[in-house]
Residue, then its C-alpha position, 0 to 999 in steps of 0.5 A: x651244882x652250878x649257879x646257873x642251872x637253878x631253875x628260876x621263875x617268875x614269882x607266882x610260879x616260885x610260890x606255887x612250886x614251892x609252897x606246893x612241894x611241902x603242902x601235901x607232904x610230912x615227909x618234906x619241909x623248907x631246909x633253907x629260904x634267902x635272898x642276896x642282891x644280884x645287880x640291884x635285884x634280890x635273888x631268893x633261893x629256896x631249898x626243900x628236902x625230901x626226907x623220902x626220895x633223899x632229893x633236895x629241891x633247889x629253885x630260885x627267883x628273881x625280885x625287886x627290894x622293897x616290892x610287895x609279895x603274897x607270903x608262903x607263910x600265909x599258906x604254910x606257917x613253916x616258912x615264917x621265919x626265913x620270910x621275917x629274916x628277908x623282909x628284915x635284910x632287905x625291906x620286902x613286904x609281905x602283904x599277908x604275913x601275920x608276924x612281920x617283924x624283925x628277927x634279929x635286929x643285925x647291924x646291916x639291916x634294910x631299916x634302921x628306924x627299928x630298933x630292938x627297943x621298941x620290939x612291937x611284942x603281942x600284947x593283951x589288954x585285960x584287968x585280969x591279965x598280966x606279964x612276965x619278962x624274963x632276960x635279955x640278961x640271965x642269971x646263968x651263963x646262957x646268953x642273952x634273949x628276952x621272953x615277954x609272958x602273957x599270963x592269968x595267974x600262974x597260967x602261961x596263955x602265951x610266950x613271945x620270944x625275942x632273940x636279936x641280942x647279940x650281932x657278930x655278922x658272922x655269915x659275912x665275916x665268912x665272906x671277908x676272911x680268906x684263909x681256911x684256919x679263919x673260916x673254920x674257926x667261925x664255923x667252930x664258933x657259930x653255936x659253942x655246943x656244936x662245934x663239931x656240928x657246924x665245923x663238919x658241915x662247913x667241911x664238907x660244904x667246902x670239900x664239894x665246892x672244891x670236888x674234893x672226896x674225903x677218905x674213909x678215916x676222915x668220915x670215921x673220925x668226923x662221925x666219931x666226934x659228932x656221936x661223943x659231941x651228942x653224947x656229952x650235951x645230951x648228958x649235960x642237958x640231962x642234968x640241968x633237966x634235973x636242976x630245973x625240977x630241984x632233984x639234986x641227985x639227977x643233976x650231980x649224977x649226969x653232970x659228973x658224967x659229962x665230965x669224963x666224955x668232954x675230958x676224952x675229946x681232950x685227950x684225943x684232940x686237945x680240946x674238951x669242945x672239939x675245937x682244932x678237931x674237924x679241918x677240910x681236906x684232912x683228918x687232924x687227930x687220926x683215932x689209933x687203937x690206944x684211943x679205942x681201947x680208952x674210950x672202951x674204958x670210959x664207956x665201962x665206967x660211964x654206962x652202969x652210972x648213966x644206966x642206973x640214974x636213967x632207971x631212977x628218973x624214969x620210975x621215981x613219981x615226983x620226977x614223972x609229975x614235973x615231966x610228964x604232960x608238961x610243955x606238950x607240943x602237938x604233932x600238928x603244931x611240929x609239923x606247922x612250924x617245920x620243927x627239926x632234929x630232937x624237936x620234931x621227933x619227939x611227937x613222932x615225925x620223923x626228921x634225921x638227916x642221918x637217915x633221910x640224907x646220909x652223910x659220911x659212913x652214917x649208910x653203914x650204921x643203918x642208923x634208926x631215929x629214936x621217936x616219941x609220940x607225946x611231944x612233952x617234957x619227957x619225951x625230950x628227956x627220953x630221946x636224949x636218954x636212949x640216943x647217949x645210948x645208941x650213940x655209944x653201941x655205934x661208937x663201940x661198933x665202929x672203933x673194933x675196926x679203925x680205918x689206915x689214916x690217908x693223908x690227901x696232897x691237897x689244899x683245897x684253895x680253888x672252889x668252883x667258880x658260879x657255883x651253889x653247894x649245900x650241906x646238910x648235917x644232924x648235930x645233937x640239936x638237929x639239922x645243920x645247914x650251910x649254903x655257900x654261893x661263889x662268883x666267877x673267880x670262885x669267891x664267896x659272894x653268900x654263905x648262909x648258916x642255918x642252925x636248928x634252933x632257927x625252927x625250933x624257938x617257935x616250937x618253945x613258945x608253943x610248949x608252954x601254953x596252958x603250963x604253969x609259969x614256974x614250969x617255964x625252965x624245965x621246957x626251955x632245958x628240954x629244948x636247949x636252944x640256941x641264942x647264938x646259933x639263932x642271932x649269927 
């Protein structure tokens, strides 16, 4: 849309407008928040979803860096993060937010006095209390992120969570580097177990700003990649579910799974991660009727395994005991904090772009949420359980009919000029977001990225409350969110 047609207001009206869209409202949340300097004012942008009317309200307002404003966080929590991250990038005080502090510590950052050293972490004074950290530096290959625990005894009262590790300025580099292969390869490198996720949303982000429509084959091979993608880290997931509650079988089983999917990719496209798969403008690796007829195979071998392990942790006690009723996030809380994606369906709402704001050929599939309503550990597990499989009956649906390969004259190199384009995609976590503003020559001034995992930390730090301390690592697998995806 062009730049200027976004509506913008004096600040008290943009509060109003936009805390009052959400307020009333479970079917409406805050798909992105931010601001970028616009001739020595701040231009915040502020985009709300609705899951209902499939409308995205965008509006904007313009304000002076280091002023002082009344937060929406102090009226919904669902905004707090993106308010921490404006406050952090360029010094605006929020009189009444209650958690005001810095999200990621990143190296452009309004205020260098404060350093990720003395991160100002909630404290408790008690003779019977006492605390837990836990990172910046792991013992697996996750990436680094450090959890402060206040506990009584073996009994987590509460987990603060700091990420701000790793600083790679990504957003800006997409601003710096001019060539299509360098951006998408960014993209493919924002979150390493989304790579088909981010690469199809920074596609079609582009696709629009340039009035480019994508032919059938490439929305085909798009969502293909995106289904085997949610089907291979579901499968991994499920196994380090398994290694975190000692049961060996669970953890070889679906770990061995995973293998043949991520090996297909390879086969399809040269890459286990999907990495070179997704471009703008064009389909890189056409799917033919000899890859169908593979990936038929692979799902015959797969199936009866994965369907069998399914049935085993679903019905043995000492699995149940460790999932059931463990690391429980109320639907109250979920909606509180905006959760997203899996983390939100599983206490029941209902929140899949693939649904509320379909994309490509999802219209075809009438694809159906898999919802859960008790928000613990093996409503997670579930979910990820029964959507391998109804990822599987899409793939299976899709590929009788391949569609002709088209291959569009196109080189997508002259993107709109003062324009503002925003790309909605569900990933295996959930919702992916990039926004992209242009100048009047039709370069990038902004390009915002939103993973997930950017509403779901809170609802990590909500899990584990009241749960046992060694309960810690089968709710942190059960999320499995992302570091980088949240430090960009």
């Amino acid at each position: 849309m062009p730049l200027a047609t976004i509506p913008v207001s004096a600040y008290e009206t943009f509060f109003e407008l936009n805390t009052g869209f959400i307020a009333d409202h479970t079917d409406r949340h805050c798909v992105n928040y931010f601001g970028y300097p616009v001739d020595k004012m701040i231009m915040l942008i502020c985009c709300i979803a609705d899951d209902t009317t499939r409308e995205i309200y965008v509006s904007g307002c313009l304000v002076q860096p280091d002023t002082k404003l009344k937060s929406f966080t102090s009226k919904l929590l669902c905004f707090e993060k993106f308010e921490r991250e404006i406050h952090e990038n360029f010094k605006i005080d929020y009189i009444d937010h209650p958690w005001l502090k810095p999200v990621r510590y990143a190296g452009n950052r309004s205020d260098k006095s404060k350093n990720i050293a003395s991160y100002p972490f909630f404290a408790i004074e008690s003779e019977e209390l006492h605390e837990v950290g836990v990172g910046p530096i792991h013992a697996g290959i996750i990436e680094p992120g450090h959890f402060r625990f206040i506990c009584n005894g073996e009994q987590i009262l509460h987990l603060e969570i700091q990420l701000g590790y790793q600083h790679r300025g990504i957003e800006q580099l997409f601003i710096e580097k001019k060539t299509m292969l360098q951006r998408i390869t960014l993209a493919e490198s924002i979150t390493g177990d989304t790579v088909v996720g981010h690469a199809s949303a920074f596609s079609y982000l582009w696709e629009s700003l340039c009035g480019f429509e994508a032919p059938h084959d490439i929305h085909f091979s798009r969502l293909l990649a995106l289904e085997l993608e949610r089907i291979a880290i579901h499968t991994g997931d499920l196994s380090a579910v398994c290694t975190d509650i000692a049961y060996q079988l669970g953890s070889s089983v679906y770990g061995r799974l995973r293998t043949p999917i991520i090996n297909f990719m390879q086969e399809w496209g040269g890459n286990r991660l999907a990495k070179g798969f997704v471009r703008p403008g064009r389909n890189q690796f056409p799917f033919t009727p000899e890859l169908a007829k593979r990936l038929n195979e692979v799902f015959d071998a797969f199936e009866p395994d994965f369907d069998e392990m399914s049935d085993e942790i679903s019905k043995l006690p000492s699995v149940l005991s460790r999932l059931e009723r463990t690391g429980v996030v109320s639907m109250d809380d979920t909606l509180a904090i905006g959760a997203v994606g899996m983390s939100a369906r599983m206490g029941g709402l209902n929140r899949d772009i693939r649904t509320s704001h379909p994309y490509g050929i999802y219209p075809e599939l009438h694809h159906q949420p898999i919802i859960k309503h008790h928000g613990d550990v093996y409503s997670r597990v579930q979910i990820r359980k029964q959507e391998v499989k109804q990822s599987m009956k899409y793939l299976r649906q899709l590929i009788h009919e391949i569609p002709l390969h088209i291959a569009p004259d196109t080189r997508l190199e002259n993107p709109k000029p003062d324009s503002f384009t925003l790309s909605l995609v569900e990933g295996w976590r959930g919702e992916i977001c990039h926004c992209a503003i242009t100048d009047a020559k039709g370069e990038l001034v902004l390009y915002k990225i939103k993973d997930p995992s950017f509403h779901n930390w809170l609802a990590l730090a909500l899990a584990v409350r009241n749960n046992e301390i060694s309960d810690f690592p089968v709710c942190n697998k059960s999320f499995n969110l992302s570091y980088c995806g949240h430090d960009l």
